[in-house]
The first five atom37 places (N, CA, C, CB, O) and aatype in JSON, in Angstrom:
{
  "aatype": [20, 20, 20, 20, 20, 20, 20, 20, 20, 20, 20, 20, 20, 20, 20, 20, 20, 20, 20, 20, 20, 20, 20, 20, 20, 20, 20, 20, 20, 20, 20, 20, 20, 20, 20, 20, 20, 20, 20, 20, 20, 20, 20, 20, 20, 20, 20, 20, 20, 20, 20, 20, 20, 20, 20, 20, 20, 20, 20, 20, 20, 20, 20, 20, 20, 20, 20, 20, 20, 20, 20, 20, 20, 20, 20, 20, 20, 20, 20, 20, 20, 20, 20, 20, 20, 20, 20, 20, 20, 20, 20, 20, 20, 20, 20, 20, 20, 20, 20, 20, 20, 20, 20, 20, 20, 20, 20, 20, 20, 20, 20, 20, 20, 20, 20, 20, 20],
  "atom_mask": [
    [1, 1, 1, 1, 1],
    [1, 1, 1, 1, 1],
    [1, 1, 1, 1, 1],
    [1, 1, 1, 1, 1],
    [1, 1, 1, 1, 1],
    [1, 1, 1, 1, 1],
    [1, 1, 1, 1, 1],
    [1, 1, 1, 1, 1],
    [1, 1, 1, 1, 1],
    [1, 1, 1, 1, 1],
    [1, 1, 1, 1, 1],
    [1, 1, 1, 1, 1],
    [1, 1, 1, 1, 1],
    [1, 1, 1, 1, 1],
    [1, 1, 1, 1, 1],
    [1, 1, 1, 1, 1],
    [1, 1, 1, 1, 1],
    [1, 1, 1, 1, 1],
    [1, 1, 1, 1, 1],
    [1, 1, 1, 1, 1],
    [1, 1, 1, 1, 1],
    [1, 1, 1, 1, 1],
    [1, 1, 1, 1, 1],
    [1, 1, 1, 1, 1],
    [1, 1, 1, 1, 1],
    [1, 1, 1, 1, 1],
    [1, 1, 1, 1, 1],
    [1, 1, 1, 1, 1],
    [1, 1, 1, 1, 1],
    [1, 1, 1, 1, 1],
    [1, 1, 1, 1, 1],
    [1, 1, 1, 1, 1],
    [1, 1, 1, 1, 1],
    [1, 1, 1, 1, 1],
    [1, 1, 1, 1, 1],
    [1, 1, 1, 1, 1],
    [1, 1, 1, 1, 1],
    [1, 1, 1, 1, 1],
    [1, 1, 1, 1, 1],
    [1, 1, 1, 1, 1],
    [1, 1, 1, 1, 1],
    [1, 1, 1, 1, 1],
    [1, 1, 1, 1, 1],
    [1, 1, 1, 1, 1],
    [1, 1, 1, 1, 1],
    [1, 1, 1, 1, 1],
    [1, 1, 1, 1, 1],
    [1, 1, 1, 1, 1],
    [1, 1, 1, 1, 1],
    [1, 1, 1, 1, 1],
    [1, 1, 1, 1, 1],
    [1, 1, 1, 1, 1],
    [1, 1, 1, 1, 1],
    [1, 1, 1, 1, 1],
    [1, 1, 1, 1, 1],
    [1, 1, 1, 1, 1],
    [1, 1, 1, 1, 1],
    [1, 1, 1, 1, 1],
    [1, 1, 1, 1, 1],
    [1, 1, 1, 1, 1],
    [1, 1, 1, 1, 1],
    [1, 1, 1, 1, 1],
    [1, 1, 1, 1, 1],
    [1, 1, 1, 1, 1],
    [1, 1, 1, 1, 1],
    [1, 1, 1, 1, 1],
    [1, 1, 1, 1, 1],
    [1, 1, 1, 1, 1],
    [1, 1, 1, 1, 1],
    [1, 1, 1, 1, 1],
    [1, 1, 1, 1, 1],
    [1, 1, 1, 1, 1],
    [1, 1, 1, 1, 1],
    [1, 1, 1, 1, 1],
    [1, 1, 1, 1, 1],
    [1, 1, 1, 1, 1],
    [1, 1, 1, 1, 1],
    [1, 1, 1, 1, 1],
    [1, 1, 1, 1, 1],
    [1, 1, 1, 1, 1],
    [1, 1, 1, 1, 1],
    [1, 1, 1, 1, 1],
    [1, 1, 1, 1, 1],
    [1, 1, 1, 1, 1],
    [1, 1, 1, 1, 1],
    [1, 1, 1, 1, 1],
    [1, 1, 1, 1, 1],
    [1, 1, 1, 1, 1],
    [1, 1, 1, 1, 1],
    [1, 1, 1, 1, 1],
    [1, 1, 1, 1, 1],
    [1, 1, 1, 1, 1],
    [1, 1, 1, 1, 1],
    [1, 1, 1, 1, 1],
    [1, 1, 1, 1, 1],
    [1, 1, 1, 1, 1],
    [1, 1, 1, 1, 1],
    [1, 1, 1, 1, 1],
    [1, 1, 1, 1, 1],
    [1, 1, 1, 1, 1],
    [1, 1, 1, 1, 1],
    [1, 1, 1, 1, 1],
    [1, 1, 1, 1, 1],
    [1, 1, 1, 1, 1],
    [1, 1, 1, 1, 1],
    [1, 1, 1, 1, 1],
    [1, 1, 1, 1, 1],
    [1, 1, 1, 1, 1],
    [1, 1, 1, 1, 1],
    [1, 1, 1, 1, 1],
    [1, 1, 1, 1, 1],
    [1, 1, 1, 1, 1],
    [1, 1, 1, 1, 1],
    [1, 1, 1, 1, 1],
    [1, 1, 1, 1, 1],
    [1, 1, 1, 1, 1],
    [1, 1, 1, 1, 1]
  ],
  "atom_positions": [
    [[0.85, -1.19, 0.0], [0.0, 0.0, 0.0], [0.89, 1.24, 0.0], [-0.96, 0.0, 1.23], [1.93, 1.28, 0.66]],
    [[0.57, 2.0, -0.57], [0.86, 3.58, -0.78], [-0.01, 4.63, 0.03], [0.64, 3.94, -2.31], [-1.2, 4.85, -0.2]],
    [[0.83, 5.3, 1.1], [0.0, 6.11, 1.92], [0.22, 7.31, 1.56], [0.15, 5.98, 3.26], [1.42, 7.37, 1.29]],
    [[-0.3, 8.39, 1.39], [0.07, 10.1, 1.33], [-0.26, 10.91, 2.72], [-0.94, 10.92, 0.05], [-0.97, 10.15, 3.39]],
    [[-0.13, 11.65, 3.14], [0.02, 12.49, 4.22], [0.65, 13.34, 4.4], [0.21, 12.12, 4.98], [1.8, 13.36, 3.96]],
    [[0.09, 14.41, 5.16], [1.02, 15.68, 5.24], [1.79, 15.58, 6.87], [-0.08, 17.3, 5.04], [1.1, 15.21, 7.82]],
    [[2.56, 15.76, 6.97], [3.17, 15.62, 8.69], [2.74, 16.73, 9.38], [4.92, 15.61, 8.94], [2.91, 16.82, 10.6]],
    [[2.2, 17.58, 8.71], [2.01, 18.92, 9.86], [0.64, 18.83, 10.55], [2.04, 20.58, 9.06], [0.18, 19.61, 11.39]],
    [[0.1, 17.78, 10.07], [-1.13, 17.0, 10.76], [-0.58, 16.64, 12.35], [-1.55, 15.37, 9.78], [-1.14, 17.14, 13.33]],
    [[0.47, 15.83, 12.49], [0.71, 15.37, 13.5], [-0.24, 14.28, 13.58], [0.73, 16.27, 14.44], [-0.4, 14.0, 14.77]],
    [[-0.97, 13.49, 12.78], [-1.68, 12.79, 13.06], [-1.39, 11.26, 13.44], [-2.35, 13.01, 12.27], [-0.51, 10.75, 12.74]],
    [[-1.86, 10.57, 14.24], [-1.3, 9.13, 15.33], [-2.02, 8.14, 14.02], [-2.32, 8.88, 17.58], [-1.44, 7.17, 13.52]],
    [[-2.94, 8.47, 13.75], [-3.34, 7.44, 12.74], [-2.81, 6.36, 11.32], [-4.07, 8.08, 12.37], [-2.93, 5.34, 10.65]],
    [[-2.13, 7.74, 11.63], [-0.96, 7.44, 9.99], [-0.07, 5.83, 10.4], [0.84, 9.27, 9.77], [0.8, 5.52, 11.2]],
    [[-0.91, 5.07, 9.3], [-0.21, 3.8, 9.68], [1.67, 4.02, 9.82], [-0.68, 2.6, 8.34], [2.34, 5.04, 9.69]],
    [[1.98, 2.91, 10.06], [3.88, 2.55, 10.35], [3.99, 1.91, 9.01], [4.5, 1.19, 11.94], [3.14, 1.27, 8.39]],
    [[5.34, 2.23, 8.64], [5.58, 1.69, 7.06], [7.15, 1.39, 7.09], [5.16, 3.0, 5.69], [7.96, 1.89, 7.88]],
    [[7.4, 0.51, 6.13], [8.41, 0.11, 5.69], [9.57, 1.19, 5.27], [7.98, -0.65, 4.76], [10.73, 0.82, 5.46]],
    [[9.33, 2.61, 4.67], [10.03, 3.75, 4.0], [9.12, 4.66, 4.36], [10.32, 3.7, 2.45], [7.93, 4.33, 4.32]],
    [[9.52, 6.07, 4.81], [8.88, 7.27, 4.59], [9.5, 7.7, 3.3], [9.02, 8.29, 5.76], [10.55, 7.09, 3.06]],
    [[9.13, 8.6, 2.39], [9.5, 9.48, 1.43], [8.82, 10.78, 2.27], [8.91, 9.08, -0.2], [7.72, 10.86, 2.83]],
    [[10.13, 11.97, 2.13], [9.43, 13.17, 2.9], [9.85, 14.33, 1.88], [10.06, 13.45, 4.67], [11.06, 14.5, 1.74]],
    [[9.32, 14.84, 1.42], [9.12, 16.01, -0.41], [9.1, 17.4, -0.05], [7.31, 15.86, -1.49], [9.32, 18.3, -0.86]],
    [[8.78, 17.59, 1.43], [8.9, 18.96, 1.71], [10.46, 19.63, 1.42], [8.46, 19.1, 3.23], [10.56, 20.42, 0.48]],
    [[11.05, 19.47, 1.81], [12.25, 20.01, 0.99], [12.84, 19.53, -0.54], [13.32, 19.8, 1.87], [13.63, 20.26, -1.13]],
    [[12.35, 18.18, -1.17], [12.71, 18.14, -1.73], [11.63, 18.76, -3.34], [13.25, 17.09, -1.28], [12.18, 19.63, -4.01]],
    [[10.7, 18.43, -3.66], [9.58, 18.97, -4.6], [9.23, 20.59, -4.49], [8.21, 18.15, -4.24], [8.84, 21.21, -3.51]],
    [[9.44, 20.96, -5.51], [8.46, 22.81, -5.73], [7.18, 22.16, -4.69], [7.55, 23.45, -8.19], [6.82, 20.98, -4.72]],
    [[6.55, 23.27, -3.71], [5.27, 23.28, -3.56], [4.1, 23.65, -4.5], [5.2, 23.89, -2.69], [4.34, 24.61, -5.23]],
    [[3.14, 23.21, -4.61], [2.18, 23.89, -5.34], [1.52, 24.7, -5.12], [1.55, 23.43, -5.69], [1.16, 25.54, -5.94]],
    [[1.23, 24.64, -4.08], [-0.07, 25.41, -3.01], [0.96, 27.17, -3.17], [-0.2, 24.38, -0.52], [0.53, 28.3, -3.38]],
    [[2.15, 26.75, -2.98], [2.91, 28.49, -2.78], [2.86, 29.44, -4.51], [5.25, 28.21, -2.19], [3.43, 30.53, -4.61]],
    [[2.13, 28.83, -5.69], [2.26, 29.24, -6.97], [1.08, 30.04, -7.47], [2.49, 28.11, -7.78], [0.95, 31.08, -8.12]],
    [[0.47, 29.37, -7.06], [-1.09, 30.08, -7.15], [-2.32, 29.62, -6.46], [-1.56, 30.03, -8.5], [-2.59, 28.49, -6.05]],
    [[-3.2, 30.96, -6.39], [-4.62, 29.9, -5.43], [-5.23, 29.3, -6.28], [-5.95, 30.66, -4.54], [-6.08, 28.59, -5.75]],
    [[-5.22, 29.21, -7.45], [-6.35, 28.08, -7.81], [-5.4, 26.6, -7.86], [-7.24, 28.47, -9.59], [-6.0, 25.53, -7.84]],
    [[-3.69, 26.62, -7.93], [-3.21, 24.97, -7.57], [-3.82, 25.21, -6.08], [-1.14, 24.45, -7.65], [-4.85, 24.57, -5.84]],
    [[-3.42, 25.87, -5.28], [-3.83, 25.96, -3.46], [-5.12, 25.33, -3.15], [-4.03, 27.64, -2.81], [-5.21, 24.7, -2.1]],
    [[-5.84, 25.4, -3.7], [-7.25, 25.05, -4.26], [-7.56, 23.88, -4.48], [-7.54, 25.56, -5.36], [-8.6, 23.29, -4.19]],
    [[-6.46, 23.44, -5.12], [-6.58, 21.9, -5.33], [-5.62, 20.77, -5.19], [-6.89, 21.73, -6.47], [-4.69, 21.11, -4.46]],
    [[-5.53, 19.71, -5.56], [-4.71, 18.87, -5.16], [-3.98, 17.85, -5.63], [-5.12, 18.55, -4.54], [-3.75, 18.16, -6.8]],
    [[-3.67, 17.2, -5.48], [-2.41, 16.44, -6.38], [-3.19, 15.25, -7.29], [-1.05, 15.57, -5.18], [-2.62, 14.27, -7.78]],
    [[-4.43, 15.53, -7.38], [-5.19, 14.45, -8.52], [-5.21, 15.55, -9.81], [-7.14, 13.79, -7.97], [-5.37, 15.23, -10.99]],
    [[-5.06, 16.69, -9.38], [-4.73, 17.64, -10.56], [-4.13, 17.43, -11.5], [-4.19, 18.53, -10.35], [-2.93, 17.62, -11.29]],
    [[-4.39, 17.07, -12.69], [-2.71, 17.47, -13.82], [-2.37, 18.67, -13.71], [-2.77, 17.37, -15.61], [-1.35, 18.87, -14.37]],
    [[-2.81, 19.75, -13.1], [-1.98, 21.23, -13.32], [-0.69, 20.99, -11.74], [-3.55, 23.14, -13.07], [0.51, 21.26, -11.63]],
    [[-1.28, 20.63, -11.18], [-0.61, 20.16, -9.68], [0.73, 18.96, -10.36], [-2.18, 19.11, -8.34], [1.95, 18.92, -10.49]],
    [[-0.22, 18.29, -10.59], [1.2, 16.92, -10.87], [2.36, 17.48, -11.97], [0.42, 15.13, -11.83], [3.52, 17.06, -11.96]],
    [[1.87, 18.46, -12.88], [3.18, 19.28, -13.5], [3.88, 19.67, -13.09], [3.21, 20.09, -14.04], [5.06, 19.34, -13.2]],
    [[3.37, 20.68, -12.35], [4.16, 21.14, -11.48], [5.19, 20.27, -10.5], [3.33, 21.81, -10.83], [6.42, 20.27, -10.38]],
    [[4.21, 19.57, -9.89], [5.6, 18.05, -9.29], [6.45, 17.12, -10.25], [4.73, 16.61, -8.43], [7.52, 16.6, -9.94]],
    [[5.95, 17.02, -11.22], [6.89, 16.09, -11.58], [7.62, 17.08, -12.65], [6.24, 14.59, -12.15], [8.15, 16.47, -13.57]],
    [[7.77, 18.83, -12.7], [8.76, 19.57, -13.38], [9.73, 20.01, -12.4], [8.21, 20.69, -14.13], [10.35, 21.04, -12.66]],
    [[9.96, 19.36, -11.26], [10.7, 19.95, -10.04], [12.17, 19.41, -10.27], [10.01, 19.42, -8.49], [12.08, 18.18, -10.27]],
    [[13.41, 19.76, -10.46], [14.6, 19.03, -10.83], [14.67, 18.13, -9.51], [15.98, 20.03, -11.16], [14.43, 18.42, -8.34]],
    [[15.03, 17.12, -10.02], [14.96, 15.56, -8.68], [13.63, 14.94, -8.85], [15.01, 16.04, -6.64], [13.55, 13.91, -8.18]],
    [[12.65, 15.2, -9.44], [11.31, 14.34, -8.82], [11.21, 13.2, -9.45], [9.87, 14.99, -8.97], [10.27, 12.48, -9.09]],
    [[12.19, 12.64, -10.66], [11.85, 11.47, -11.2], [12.78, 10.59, -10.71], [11.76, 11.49, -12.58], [12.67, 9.37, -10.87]],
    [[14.06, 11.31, -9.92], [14.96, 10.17, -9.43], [14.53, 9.86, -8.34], [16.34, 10.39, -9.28], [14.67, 8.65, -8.16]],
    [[13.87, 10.59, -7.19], [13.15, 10.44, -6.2], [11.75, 9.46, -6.77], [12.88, 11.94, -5.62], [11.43, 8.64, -5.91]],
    [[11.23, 9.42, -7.55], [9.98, 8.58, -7.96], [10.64, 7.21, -8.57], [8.96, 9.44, -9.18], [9.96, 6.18, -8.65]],
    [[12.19, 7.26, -9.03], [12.51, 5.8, -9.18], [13.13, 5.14, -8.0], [13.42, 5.6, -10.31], [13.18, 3.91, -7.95]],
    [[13.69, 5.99, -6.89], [13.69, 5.2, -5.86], [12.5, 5.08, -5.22], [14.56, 5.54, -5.07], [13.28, 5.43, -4.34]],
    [[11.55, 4.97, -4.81], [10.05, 4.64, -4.59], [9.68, 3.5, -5.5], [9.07, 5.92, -4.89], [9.36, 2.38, -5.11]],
    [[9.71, 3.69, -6.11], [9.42, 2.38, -7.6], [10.14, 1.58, -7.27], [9.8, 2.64, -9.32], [9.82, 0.42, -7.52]],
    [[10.95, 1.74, -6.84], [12.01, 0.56, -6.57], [11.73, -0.29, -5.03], [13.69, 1.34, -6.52], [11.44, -1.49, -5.02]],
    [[11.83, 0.38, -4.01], [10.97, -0.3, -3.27], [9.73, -0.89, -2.93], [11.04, 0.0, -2.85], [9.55, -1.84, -2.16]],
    [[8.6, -0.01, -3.81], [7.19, -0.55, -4.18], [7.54, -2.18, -4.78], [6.36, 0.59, -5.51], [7.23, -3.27, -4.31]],
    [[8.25, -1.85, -5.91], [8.1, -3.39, -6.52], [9.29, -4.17, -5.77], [8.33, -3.48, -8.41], [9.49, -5.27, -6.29]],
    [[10.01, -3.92, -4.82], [10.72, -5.07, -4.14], [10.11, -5.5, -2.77], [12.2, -4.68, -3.92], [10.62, -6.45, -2.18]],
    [[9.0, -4.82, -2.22], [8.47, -5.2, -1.55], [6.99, -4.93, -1.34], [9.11, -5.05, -0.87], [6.31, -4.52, -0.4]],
    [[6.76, -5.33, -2.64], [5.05, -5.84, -2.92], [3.78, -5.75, -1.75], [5.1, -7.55, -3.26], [2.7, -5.25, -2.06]],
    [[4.05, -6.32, -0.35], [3.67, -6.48, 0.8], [3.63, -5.15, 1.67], [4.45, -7.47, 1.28], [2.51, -4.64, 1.77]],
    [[4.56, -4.59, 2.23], [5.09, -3.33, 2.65], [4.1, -2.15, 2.29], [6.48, -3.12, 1.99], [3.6, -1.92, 1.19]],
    [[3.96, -1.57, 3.26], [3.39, -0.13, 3.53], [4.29, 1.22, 3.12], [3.14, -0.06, 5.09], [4.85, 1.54, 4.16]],
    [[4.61, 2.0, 2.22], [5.49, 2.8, 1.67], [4.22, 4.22, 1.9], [6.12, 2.18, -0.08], [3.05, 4.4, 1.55]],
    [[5.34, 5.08, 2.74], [4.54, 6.54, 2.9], [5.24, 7.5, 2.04], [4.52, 7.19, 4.5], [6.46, 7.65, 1.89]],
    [[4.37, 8.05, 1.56], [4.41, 9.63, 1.03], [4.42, 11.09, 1.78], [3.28, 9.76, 0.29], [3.39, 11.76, 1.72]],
    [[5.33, 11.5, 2.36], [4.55, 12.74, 3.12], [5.02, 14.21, 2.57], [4.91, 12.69, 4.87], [5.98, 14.02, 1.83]],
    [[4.74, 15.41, 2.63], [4.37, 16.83, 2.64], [4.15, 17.07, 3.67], [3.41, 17.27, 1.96], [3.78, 16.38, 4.62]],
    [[4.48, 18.59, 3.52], [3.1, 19.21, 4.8], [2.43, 19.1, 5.12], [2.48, 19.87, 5.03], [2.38, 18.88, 6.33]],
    [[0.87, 19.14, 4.07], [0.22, 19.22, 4.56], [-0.92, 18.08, 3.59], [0.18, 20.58, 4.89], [-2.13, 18.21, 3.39]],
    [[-0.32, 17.38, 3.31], [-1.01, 15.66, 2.25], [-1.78, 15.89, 1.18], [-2.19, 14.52, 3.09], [-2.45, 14.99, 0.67]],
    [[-1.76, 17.41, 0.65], [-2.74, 17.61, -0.41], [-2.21, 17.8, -1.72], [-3.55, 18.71, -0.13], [-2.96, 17.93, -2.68]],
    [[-1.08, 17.82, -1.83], [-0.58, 18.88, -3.08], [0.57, 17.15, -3.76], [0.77, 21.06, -2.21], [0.34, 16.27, -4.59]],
    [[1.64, 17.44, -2.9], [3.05, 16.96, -3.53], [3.09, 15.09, -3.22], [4.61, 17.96, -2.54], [3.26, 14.15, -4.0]],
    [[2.86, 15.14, -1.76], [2.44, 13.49, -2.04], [1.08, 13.08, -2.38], [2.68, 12.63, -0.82], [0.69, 12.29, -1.52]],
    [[0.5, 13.23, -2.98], [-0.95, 13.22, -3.17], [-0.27, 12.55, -4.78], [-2.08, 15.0, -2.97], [-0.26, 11.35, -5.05]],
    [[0.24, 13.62, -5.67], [0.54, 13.48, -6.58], [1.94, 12.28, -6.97], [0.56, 14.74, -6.8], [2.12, 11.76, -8.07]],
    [[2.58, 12.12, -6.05], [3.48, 10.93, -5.7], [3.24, 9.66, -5.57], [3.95, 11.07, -4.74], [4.0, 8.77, -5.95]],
    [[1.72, 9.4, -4.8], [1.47, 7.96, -4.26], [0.62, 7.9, -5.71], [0.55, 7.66, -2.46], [0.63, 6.74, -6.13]],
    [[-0.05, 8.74, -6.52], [-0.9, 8.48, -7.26], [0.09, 7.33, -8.44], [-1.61, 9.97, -7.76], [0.17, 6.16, -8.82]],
    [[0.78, 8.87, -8.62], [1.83, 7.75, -9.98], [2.6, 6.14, -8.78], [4.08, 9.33, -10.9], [2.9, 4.95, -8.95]],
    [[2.6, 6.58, -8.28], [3.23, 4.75, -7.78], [2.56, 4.47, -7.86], [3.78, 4.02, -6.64], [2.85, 3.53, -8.6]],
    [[1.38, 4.39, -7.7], [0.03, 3.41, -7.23], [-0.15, 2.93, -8.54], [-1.52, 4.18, -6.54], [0.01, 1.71, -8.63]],
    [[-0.42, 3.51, -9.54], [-0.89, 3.48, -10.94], [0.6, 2.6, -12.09], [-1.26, 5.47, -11.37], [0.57, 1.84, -13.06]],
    [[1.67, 3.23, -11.33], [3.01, 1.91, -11.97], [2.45, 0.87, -11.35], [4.95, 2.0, -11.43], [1.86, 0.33, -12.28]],
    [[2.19, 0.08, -10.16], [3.16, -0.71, -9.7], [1.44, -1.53, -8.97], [4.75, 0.16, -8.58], [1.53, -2.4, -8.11]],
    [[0.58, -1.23, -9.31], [-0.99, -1.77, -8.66], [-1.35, -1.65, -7.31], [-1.23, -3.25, -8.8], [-2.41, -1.91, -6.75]],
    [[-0.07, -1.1, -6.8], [-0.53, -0.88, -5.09], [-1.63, -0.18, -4.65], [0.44, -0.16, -4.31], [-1.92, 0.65, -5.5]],
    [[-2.42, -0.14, -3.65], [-3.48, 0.35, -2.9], [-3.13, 1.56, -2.79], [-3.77, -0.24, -1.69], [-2.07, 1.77, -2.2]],
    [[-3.95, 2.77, -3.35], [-3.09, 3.96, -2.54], [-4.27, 4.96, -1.45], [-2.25, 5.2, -3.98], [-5.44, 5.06, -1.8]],
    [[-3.89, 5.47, -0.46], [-4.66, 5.68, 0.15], [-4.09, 7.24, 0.57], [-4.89, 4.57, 1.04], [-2.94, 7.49, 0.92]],
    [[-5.06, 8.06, 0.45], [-4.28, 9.31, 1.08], [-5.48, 10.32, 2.37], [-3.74, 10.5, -0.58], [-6.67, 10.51, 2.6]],
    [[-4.24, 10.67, 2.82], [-5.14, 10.72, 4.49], [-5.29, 11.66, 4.49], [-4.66, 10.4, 5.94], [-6.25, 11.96, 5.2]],
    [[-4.72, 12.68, 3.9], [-5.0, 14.3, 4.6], [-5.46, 15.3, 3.41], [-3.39, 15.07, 5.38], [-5.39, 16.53, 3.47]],
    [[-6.0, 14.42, 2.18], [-6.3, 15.63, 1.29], [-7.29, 16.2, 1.22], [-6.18, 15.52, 0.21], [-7.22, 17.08, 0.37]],
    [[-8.0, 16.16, 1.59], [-9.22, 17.12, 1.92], [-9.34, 18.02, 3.62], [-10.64, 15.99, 1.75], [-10.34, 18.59, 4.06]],
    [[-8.2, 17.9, 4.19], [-7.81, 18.62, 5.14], [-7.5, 20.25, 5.31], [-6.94, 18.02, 5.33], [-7.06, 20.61, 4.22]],
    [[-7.54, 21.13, 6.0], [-6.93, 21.98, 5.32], [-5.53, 22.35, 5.06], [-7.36, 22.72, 5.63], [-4.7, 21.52, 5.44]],
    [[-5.1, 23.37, 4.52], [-3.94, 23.35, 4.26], [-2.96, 24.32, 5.24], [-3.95, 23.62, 2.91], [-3.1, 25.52, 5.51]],
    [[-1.91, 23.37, 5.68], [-0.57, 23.78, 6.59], [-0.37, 25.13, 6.06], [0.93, 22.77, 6.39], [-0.04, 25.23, 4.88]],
    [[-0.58, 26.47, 6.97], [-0.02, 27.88, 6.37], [1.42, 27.81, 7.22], [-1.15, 29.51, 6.78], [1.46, 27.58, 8.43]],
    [[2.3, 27.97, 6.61], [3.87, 28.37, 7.06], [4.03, 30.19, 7.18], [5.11, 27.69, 5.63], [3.19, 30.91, 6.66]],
    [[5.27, 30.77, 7.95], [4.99, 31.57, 7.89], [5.48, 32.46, 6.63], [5.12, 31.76, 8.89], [6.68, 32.28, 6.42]],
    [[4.94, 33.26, 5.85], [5.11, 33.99, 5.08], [4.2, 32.75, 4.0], [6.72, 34.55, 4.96], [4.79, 32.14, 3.1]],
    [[3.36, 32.64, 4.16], [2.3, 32.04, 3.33], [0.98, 32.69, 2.94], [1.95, 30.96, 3.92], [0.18, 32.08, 2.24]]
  ]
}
């Protein structure tokens, strides 16, 4: 299974997994480009452009791929800030390579304001 989540949830629910992947430093945000990506979320194609035009996001998406398909069984997390934007759009494309379950916890949550947001 493929989980998405934002960590600024703090939420206890978020199953335990085999790998975190954590994108906040590494992926462009979307939500910081404009309000109508802010608006929406990583089932977007205007959102997932934006993630997957970020320099690093496809070597970061082949290590993920790589553990998805070496351990078939295994729980593999996605996290962001705030689970709507960057892993949203992360667990989708694994899920869709590799047939895993994907489940995402915090996208209809609202969204983590940082400061100068």
């Amino acid at each position: 299974m493929i989980v998405s989540f934002g960590l600024g949830h703090n939420d206890p629910a978020v199953p335990d997994g085999l790998y975190t992947l954590d994108l906040r430093a590494e992926l462009s945000d979307p939500a910081r480009m404009s309000e109508e990506l802010r608006r929406s979320n990583g089932l977007d194609p205007r959102v997932q452009q934006v993630v997957w035009s970020t320099p690093g996001a496809q070597d970061l998406y082949e290590q993920l791929l790589f553990l998805a398909r070496a351990n078939p069984a295994a729980v593999l997390r996605v996290a962001c800030a705030g689970g709507r934007h960057r892993s949203v759009a992360f667990a989708e494309r694994i899920g869709a390579e590799t047939g895993h379950e994907v489940r995402h916890l915090h996208i209809d949550r609202p969204r983590i304001l940082r400061a100068g947001s």
